[in-house]
N, C-alpha and C positions, 0 to 999 in steps of 0.2 A: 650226669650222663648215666646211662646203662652201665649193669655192672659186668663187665668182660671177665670169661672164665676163661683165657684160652691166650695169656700173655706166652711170648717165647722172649727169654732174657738169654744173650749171649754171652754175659760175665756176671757169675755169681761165684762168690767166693768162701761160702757158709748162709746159713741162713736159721732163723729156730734156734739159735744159742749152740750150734754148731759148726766147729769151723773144717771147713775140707785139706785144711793144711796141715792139720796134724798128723802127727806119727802116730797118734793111738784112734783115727779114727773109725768109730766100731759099726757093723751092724748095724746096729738099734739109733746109733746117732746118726746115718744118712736117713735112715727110714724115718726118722723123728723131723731132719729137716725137709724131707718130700713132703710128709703130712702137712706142713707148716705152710710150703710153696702151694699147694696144691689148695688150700683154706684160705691162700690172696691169690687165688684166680690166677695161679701159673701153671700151664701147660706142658711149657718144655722149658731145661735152661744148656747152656754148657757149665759146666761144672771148672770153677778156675782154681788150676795151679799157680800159683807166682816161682819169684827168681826164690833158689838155693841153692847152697851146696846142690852138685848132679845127681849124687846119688841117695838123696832125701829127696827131693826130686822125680826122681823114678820111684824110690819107695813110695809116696805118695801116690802118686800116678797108679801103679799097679796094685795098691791097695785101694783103691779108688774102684778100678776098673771090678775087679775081684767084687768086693761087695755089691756094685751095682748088678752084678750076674744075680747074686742071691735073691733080688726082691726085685718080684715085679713090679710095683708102681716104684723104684727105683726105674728099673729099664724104661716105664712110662715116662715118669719126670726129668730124668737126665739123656739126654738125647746125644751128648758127645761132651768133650773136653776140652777148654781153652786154655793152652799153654801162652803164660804171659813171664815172659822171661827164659832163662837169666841174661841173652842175647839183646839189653837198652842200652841206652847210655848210661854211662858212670858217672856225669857231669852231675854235680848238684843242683836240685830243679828238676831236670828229667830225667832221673834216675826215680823221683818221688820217695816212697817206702821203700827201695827195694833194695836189701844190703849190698852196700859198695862189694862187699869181702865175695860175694859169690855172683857179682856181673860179673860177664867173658865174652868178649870176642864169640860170633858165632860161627862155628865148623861142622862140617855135616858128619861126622863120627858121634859128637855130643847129642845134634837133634836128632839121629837113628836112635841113640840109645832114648831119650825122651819117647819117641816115637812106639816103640819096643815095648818100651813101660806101661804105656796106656794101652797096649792091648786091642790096635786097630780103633781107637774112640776119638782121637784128635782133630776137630773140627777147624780150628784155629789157632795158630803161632802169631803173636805178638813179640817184634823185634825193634831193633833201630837200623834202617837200611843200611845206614853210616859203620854199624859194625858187623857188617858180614861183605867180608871182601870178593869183590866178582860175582856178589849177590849169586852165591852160589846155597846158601840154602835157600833162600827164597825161589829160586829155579828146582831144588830137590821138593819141596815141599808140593809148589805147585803140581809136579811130576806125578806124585801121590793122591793128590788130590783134595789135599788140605791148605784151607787157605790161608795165606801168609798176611798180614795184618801189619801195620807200620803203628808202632806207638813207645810213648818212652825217650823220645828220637827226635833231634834237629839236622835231619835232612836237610842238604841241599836240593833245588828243585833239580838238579843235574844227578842228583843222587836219587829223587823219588823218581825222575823218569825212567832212569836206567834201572831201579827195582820196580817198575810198572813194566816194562818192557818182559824183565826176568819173570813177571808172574801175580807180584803185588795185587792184592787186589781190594781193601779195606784200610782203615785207620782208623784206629782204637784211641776211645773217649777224647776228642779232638777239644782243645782246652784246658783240660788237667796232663800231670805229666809233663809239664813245660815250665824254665824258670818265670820265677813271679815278674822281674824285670829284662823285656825282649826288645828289639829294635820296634819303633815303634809301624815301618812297612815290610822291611823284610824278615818277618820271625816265620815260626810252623805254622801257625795259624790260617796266615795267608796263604804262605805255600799250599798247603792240602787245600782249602777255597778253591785256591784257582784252579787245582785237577778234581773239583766234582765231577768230572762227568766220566771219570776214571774209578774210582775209588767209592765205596761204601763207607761213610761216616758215621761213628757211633758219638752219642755224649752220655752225660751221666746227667740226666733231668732231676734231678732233688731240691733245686735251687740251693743248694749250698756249693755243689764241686761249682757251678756257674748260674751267677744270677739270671733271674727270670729274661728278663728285658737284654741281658747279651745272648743267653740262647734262641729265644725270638730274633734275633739277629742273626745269628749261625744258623738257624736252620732256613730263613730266607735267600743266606746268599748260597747254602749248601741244598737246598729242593729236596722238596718231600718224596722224590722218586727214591734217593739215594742215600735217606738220612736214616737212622738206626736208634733206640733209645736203649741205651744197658742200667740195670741199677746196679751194679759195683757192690751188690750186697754181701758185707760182713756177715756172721755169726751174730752180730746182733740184729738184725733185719728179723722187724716180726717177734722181739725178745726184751724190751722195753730197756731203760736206763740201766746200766751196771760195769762189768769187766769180764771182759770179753780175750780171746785168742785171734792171732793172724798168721798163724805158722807159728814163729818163733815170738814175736811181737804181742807187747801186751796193749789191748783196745779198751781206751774207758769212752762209752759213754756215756755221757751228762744227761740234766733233765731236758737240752735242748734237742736230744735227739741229733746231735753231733758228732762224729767220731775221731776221737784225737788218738796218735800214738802216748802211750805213758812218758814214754822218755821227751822227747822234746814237745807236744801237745802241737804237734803236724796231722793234718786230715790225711784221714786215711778209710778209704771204703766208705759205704754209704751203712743207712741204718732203714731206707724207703724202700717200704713193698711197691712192688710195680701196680697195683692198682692207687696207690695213692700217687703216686707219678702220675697214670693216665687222668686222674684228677685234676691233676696240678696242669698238667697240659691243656686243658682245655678251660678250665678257671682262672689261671694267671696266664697264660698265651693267648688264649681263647682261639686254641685252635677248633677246627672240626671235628667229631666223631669219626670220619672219613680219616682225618689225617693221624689225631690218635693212633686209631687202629693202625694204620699204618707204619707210623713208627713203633707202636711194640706187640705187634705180630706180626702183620703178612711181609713188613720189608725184612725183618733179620730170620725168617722161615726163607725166602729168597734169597739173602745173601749166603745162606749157607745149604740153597737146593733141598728146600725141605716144604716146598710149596705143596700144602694142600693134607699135609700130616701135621698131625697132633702131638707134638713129645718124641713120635717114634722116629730111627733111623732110618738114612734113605740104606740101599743095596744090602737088605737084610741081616743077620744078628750078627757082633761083633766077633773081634777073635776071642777065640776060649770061652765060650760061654758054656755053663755049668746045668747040669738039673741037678737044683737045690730045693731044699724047701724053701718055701714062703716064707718074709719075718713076720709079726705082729700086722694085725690094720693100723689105719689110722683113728685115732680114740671116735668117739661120736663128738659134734659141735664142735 
């Protein structure tokens, strides 16, 4: 297939051997990973925080926000920010990587302050409906105008209606994030299926988070109107075999281009540029070009009202944005 400049990815979590969850991350090292996104034919992404401690958390976040002010093709390539976590379940399975010690219950004083941190960037909160009681952030959220996101989470369908009602509007990597052994009719899986016609579905297309021939199944019973493709990319995306960071969490990957936590050797993030995704979509799926495109640009540009822009945000430049110098280009080749 033609080679697409122009993917938007809605969870990237480092990319270029840089990871967005550090505490020391600098200047030179986002602008290192745009270059990187920007050289696999990415457009835009959201920039993903995961669960911590709150106030690593925000530090993050607003160190984040801060340096993207500095650099334009920064402000080019990261279009907003996707908070994933600390508001999942705690249950093993779907909680996946995400330290038991800093899930919580979600309250709307924690996600203002999350909110606060990013500096008006916040495109998308990823939660577990099941722990925000009265679905009351997912109603503050919506409020603001960011969209609340179900993942992490075994909802009840009495639980996803009443957080569709509050605002819900998306479900995050639909397949991963779930324990390995579920009921084999009633699990999450099903449940988000049966409200496509509600709900924005994202997966992680690598064929490792989920085999070829099961996502060719999910995305038939989930329709290409509605379905969303993220690569979930680590720090090592685009940065070949080695050892890697994920916030706190040490990432080896192997020659298979696999990526396991160090400690118990659990998948964690991906290591696939979105163009070899849209590869893999249309060689091992055999989808269309038509549908491709679809799932990794014009639906997740849609799902988050960004139809018809490049990278850029919609209702003009964020809060606190700075006149800064410029950093470095991107190298040539």
């Amino acid at each position: 297939m033609d080679e697409q400049r122009d993917f938007f990815d809605l969870q990237v979590n480092g990319y270029g051997g840089v990871d967005f969850n550090r505490d020391d991350l600098s200047a030179e090292g986002l602008h290192q990973a745009c270059c990187a996104l920007e050289a696999d034919g990415v457009a835009g992404i959201l920039a993903t925080i995961i669960t911590d401690d709150l106030d690593r958390m925000s530090r993050r976040l607003a160190n984040l926000a801060a340096l993207r002010d500095q650099d334009p093709l920064a402000r080019r390539i990261i279009a907003g920010v996707h908070i994933e976590g600390p508001f999942v379940n705690e249950s093993p399975g779907y909680r996946g990587v995400h330290p038991p010690k800093a899930i919580r219950p979600a309250d709307v004083a924690a996600m203002g302050a999350l909110l606060d941190a990013a500096a008006g960037l916040t495109r998308i909160v990823t939660l577990a409906p099941e722990r925000d009681g009265g679905f009351k952030v997912i109603g503050m959220l919506a409020e603001r105008g960011v969209i609340p996101s179900a993942g992490h989470c075994d909802s009840t369908l009495d639980q996803f209606r009443g957080a569709i009602d509050a605002g819900l509007t998306m479900f995050t990597h639909l397949g991963n994030g779930c324990a390995l052994e579920i009921d084999r009719h009633d699990n999450i899986i099903q449940r988000v299926l049966s409200l496509r016609d509600r709900l924005w579905i994202s997966f992680i297309a690598d064929g490792v988070h989920i085999p070829d021939f099961a996502l060719g199944n999910y995305l038939r019973a989930a329709g290409m109107e509605r379905s969303i493709v993220v690569s979930d990319a680590v720090a090592a995306a685009g940065a070949g075999p080695g050892r890697y960071t994920l916030a706190e969490r040490e990432v080896v990957v192997a020659s298979d281009r696999v990526t396991h936590v160090q400690a118990n050797g659990q998948l964690i993030g991906s290591t696939t540029p979105m163009r070899q995704v849209a590869t893999r979509l249309a060689d091992r799926l055999g989808l269309s070009a038509e549908d491709v495109r679809r799932l990794t640009v014009t639906n997740p540009r849609r799902a988050i009202a960004l139809t018809g822009q490049h990278g850029g945000q919609g209702g003009g430049q964020p809060q606190g944005v700075r006149n800064t110098p410029p950093v470095q280009r991107c190298p040539a080749g």
